[in-house]
N, C-alpha and C positions, 0 to 999 in steps of 0.2 A: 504493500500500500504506500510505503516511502518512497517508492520509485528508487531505493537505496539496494546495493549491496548489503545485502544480509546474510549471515553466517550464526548457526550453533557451536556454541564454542564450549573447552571441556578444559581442566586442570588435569595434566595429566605430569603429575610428578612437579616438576620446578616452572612447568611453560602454559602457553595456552596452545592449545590444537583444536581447530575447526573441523567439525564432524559432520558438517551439511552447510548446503549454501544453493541462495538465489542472486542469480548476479544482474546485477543494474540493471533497468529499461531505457538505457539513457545509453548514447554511442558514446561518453567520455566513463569507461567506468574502471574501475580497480583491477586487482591481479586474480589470477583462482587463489584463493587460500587454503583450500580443503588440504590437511594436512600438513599446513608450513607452521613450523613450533615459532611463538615466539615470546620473548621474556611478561613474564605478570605486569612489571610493574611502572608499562608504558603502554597497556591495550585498555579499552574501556573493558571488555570483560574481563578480563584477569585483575581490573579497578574492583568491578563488582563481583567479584565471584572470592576475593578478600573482602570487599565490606562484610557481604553475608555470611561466608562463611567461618569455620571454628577458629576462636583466634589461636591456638598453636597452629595452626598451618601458617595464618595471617603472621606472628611473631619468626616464624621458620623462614617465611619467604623474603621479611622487611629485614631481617635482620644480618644482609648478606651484602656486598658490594653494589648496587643497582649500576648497572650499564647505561652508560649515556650516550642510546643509541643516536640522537639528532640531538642537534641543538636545543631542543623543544622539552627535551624528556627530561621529568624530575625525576631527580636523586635522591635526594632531603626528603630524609625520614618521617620526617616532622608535617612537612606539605602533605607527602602523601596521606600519612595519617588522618589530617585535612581533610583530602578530597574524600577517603575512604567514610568519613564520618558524614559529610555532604548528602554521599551518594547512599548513603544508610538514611537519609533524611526524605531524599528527594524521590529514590528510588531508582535510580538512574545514576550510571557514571558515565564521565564522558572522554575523552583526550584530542588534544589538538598540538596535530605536526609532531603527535611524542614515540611514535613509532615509525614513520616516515612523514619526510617533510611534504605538504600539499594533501595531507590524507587526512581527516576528522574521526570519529565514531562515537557511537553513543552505544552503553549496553544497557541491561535490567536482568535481572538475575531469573532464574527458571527453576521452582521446586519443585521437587519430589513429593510423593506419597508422603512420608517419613516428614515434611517442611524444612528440609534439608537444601540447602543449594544444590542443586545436581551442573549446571551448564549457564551460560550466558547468552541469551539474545542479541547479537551485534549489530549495528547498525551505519554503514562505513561509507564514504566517498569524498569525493578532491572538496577541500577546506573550504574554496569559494562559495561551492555550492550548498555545502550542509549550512553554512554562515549563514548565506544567503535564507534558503529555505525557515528560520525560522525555529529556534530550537523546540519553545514548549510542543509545537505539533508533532516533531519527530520524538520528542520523550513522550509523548501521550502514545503515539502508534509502537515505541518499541516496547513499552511496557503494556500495552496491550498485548502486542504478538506474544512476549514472555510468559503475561498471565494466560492466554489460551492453552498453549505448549505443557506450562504448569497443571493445568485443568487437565489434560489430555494424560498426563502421569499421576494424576490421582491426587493432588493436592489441591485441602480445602481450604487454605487459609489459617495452617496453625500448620506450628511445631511439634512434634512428639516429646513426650515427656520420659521416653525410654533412655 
């Protein structure tokens, strides 16, 4: 519905890895992602998928050198703890130029049965245009798409207490 590059994305170990993807309807659009790892702590899911999820993962992964893939991308622990706290608010994390320069995304987090973070709803294309477009509409549509996905895994809106 965003007319955006969209990718399911997954925590697999220290990276994010995209396990499904609709790519643009638009002729200036992104790369395939399906299967390209890349670091947590410059992707909007790998943003959200540490806000939501357990913080020893959250503590395990912040608490490591962070790579300053572009110029764009925060390092400081501190910020990010920021944004991760933001995006715990807002429901939505975003990154701009922090993974490649000219590239946006917005994610929203995708639970499970269990109210577990399972995956991230990504939302990605060249900086102009996501700018341009408008952010609150693209946070309403990714976190819709998320909650649907979540719905379709069995999640009612709560956590287990297990």
């Amino acid at each position: 519905a965003a007319g955006e590059t969209a990718t399911l994305d997954v925590l697999a170990g220290d990276v994010i890895v995209p396990i499904e993807q609709a790519t643009a309807s638009t002729s200036v659009v992104g790369v395939n992602w399906l299967g390209r790892r890349t670091p947590v702590h410059c992707t909007a899911s790998g943003k959200v998928i540490l806000a939501f999820g357990p913080a020893p993962v959250r503590e395990r992964l912040l608490g490591t050198q962070l790579e300053q893939v572009t110029p764009h991308t925060i390092t400081a622990r501190a910020e990010l703890e920021s944004q991760l706290d933001a995006a715990r608010t807002a429901g939505v994390a975003h990154t701009y130029e922090e993974l490649e320069v000219g590239l946006d995304a917005i994610a929203a987090p995708v639970f499970g049965a269990d109210g577990d973070v399972v995956a991230a709803l990504d939302v990605s294309g060249p900086s102009h245009r996501l700018r341009a477009a408008g952010r609150p509409d693209l946070d309403r549509l990714t976190k819709e798409g998320a909650a649907d996905i979540s719905r379709r895994l069995g999640y009612r809106g709560r956590r287990s207490e297990t």
